[in-house]
Structure formats: C-alpha cells, structure tokens
C-alpha positions as a Markdown table, in Angstrom:
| # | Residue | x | y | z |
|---|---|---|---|---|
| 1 | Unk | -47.1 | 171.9 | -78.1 |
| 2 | Unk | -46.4 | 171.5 | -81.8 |
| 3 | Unk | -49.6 | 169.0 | -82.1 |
| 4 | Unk | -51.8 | 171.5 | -80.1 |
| 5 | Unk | -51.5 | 174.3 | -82.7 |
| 6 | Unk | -52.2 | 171.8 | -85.5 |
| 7 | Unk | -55.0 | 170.3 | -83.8 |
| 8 | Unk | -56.1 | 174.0 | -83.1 |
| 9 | Unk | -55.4 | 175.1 | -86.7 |
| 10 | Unk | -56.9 | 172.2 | -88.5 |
| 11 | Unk | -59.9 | 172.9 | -86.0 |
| 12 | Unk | -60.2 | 176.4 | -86.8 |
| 13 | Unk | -60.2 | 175.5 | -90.7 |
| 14 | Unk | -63.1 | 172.9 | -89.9 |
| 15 | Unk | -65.2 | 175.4 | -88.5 |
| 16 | Unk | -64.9 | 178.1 | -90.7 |
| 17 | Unk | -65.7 | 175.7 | -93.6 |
| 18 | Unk | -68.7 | 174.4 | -91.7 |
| 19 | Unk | -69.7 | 178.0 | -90.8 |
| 20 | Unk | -69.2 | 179.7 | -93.7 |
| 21 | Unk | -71.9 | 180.9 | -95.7 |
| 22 | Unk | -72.9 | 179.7 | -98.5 |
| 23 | Unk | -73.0 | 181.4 | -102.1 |
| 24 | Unk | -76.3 | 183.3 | -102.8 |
| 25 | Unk | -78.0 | 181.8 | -105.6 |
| 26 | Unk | -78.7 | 183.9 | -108.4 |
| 27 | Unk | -82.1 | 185.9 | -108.3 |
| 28 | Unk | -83.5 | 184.7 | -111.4 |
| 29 | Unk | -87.4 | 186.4 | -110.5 |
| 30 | Unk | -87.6 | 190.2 | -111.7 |
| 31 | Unk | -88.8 | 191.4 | -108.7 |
| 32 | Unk | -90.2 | 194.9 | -108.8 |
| 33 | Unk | -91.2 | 197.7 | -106.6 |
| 34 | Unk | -94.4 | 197.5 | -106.0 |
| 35 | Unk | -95.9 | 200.9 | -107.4 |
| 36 | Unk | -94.0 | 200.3 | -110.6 |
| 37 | Unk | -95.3 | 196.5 | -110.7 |
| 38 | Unk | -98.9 | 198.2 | -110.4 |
| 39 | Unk | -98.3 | 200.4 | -113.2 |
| 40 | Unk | -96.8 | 197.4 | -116.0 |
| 41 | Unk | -100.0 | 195.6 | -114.8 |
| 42 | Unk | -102.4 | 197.9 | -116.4 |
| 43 | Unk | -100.4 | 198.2 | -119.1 |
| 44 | Unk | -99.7 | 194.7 | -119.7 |
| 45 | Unk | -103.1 | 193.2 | -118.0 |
| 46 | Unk | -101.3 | 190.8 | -116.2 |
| 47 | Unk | -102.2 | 189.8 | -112.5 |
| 48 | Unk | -99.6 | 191.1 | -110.1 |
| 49 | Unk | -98.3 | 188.5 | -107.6 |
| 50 | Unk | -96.7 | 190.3 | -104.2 |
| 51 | Unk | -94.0 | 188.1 | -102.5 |
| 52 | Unk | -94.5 | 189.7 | -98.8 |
| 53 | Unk | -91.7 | 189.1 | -96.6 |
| 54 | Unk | -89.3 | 190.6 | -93.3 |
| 55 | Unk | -85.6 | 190.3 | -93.4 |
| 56 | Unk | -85.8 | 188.2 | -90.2 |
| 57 | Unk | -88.7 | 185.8 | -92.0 |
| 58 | Unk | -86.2 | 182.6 | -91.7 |
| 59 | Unk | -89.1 | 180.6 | -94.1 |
| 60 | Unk | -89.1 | 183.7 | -96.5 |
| 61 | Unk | -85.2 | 183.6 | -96.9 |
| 62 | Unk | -85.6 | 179.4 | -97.3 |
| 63 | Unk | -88.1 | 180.5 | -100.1 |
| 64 | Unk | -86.0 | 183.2 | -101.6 |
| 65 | Unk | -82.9 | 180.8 | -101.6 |
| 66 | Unk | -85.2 | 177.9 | -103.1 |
| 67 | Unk | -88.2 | 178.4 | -104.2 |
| 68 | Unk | -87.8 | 181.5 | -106.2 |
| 69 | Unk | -84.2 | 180.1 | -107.3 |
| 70 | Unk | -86.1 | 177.3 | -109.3 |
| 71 | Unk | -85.6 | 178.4 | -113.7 |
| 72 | Unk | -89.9 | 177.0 | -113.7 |
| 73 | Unk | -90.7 | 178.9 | -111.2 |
| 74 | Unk | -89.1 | 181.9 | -112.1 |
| 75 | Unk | -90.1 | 181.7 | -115.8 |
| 76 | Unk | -93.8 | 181.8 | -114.6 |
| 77 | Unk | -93.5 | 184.8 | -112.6 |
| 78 | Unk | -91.7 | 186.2 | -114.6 |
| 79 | Unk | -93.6 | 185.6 | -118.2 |
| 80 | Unk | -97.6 | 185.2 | -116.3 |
| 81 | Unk | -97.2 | 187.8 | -113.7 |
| 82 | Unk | -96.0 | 191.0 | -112.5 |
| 83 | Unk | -93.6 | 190.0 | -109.8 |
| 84 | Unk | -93.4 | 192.9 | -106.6 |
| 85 | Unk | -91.9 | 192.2 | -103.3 |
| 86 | Unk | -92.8 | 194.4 | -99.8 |
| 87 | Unk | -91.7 | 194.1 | -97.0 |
| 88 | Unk | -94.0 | 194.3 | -94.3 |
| 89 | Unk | -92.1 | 196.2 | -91.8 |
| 90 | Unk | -92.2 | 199.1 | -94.4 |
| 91 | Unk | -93.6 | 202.5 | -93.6 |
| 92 | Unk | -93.3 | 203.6 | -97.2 |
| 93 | Unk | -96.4 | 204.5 | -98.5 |
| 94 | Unk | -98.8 | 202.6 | -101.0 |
| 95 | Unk | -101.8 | 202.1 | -103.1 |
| 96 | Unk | -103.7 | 199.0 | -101.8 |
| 97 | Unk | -107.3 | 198.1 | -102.9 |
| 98 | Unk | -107.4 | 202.1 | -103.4 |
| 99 | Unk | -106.6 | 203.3 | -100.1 |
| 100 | Unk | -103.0 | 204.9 | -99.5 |
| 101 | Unk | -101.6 | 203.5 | -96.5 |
| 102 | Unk | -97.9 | 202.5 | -95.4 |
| 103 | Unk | -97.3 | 198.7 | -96.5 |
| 104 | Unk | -97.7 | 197.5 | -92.9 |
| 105 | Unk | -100.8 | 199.1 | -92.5 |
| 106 | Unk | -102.1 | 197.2 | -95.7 |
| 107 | Unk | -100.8 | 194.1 | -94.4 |
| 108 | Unk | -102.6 | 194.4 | -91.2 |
| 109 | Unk | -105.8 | 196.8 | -92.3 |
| 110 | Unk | -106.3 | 195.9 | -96.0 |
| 111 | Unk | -105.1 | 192.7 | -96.7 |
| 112 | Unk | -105.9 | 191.0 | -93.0 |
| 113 | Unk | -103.0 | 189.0 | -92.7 |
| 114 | Unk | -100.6 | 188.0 | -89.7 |
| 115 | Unk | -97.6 | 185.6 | -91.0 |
| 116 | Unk | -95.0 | 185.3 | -93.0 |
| 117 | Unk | -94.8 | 184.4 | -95.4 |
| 118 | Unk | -97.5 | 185.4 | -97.4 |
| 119 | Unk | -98.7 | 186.1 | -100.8 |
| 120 | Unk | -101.0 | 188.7 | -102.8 |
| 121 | Unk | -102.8 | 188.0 | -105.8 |
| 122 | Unk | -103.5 | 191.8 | -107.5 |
| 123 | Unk | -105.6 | 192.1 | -110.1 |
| 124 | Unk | -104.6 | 194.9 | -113.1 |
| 125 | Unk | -106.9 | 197.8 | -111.5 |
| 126 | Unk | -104.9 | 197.5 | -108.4 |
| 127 | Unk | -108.0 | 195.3 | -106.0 |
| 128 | Unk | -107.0 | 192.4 | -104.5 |
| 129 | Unk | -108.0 | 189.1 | -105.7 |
| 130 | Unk | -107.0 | 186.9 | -103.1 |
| 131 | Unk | -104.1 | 186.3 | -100.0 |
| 132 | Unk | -102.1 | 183.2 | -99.3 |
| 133 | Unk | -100.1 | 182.5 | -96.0 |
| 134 | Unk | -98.0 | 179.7 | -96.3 |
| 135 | Unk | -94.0 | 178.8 | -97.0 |
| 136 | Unk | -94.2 | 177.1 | -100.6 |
| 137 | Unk | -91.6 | 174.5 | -102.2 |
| 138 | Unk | -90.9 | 175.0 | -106.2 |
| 139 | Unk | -93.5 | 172.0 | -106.8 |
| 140 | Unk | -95.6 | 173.5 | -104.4 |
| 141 | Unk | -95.7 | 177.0 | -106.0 |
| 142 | Unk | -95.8 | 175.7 | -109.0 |
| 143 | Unk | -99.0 | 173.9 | -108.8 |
| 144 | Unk | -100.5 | 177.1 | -107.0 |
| 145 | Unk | -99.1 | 179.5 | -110.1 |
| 146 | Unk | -100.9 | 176.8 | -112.4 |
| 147 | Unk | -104.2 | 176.8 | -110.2 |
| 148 | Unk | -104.0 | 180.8 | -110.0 |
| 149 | Unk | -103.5 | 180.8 | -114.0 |
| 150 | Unk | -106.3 | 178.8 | -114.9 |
| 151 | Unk | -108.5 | 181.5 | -113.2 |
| 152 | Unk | -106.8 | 184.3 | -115.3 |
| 153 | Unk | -109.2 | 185.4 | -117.4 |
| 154 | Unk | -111.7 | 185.7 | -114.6 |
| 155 | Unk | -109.4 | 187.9 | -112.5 |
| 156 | Unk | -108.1 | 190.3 | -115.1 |
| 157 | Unk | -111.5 | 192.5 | -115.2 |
| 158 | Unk | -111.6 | 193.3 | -111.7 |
C-alpha cells in the first residue's frame, strides 16, 4: 500500500512538472495601442507595423513567445517602426485607411484579410501600404523587416 502512494506521489510530481507551464518570456517589443501608434507615426514619420492576432491564434502566441521574444527582432521594431497590436475580434472602434470602423470590420472590409496571423504595414498618414498573412520565425521576420526597410523612403509619403 505504502508503494502505491509513492508510485502515485512521484507520478503526480511527474505530471505537474510535465504540465506546468512554462515562464513567459519577457515582452521585449513596445507594443502600442493602435490609435496612439498612429499618432507617434506622424510625428516621428516612421512606418507603423500592426501585429494582428486573437487570443486563441495558437501560431500568434508561438510568435509572441518566439518571434517577438528575439533582442534583433525586437530592436528593429522597436527603433524602425511604430509597433501596435489589434486584436481582431475587437469591436473597439478605429481609423483605418480613413474610414472609422470597429477593428474586425477593418480586418475583413478594409484590409481584406481572413487568417491569423497577419500583419499591416501603415504608412505615417494612416493608408495602408501593404498586408502579410503568414506565421514568421525571428530569421524569417527579420529578413521581411529588412526587405520592408529598404522600401522606406518610398512608403513614408503616402
């Protein structure tokens, strides 16, 4: 009887170690609302880059937890761009490509997509420059922040 209540112990402690979760990893991106993000980026004439993601986007969390964690990554955003986050299942209302419309209804209407996750590219007047549905590793972002970059100075007057 003695062994059974070890064996059940010691299995109990094995499966709360397996199952327990994990420690967040810092949020090293300074992600901000999105009307305030369109209001630095006139100000600073940056190009604001919206993270779009759901709280049960599994792919967005894996980015969240390794993508955006990455110190490269996160300097670029951070230094290159105005960094905003929505979530799409949002009613609040908000500015996109001029209209006012609830953030789902710009994710649909506006800026046409359909998966998650996905990206905006805004340019410093508020239009959007361009949309990106995919799930993105550190490299992988960070060859698409590089790519977006060297089209800057093209995409800051519009």
């Amino acid at each position: 009887m003695m062994k059974m209540r070890l064996w059940i112990l010691a299995t109990l402690c094995l499966a709360m170690t397996v199952f327990a979760a994990s420690p967040e990893k810092p949020k090293l991106v300074n992600w901000l609302d999105y009307t305030e993000a369109l209001e630095k980026a006139k100000d600073s004439k940056k190009l604001i880059f919206v993270d779009l993601y759901a709280d049960w986007c599994i792919p967005c969390r894996i980015m969240d937890a390794n993508t955006y964690s990455d110190p490269t990554v996160a300097s670029i955003l951070n230094t290159r761009f105005v960094s905003a986050k929505l979530d799409v299942d949002s009613q609040d209302t908000i500015t996109c490509d001029g209209k006012r419309k609830t953030v789902q209804r710009c994710y649909f209407d506006v800026w046409k997509l359909s998966v998650l996750p996905a990206f905006v590219l805004i340019a410093p007047k508020g239009l959007s420059i361009m949309t990106i549905k995919d799930s993105f590793t550190a490299e992988e972002m960070k060859y698409l922040l590089y790519q977006i970059l060297e089209k800057e100075k093209e995409w800051i007057s519009k």
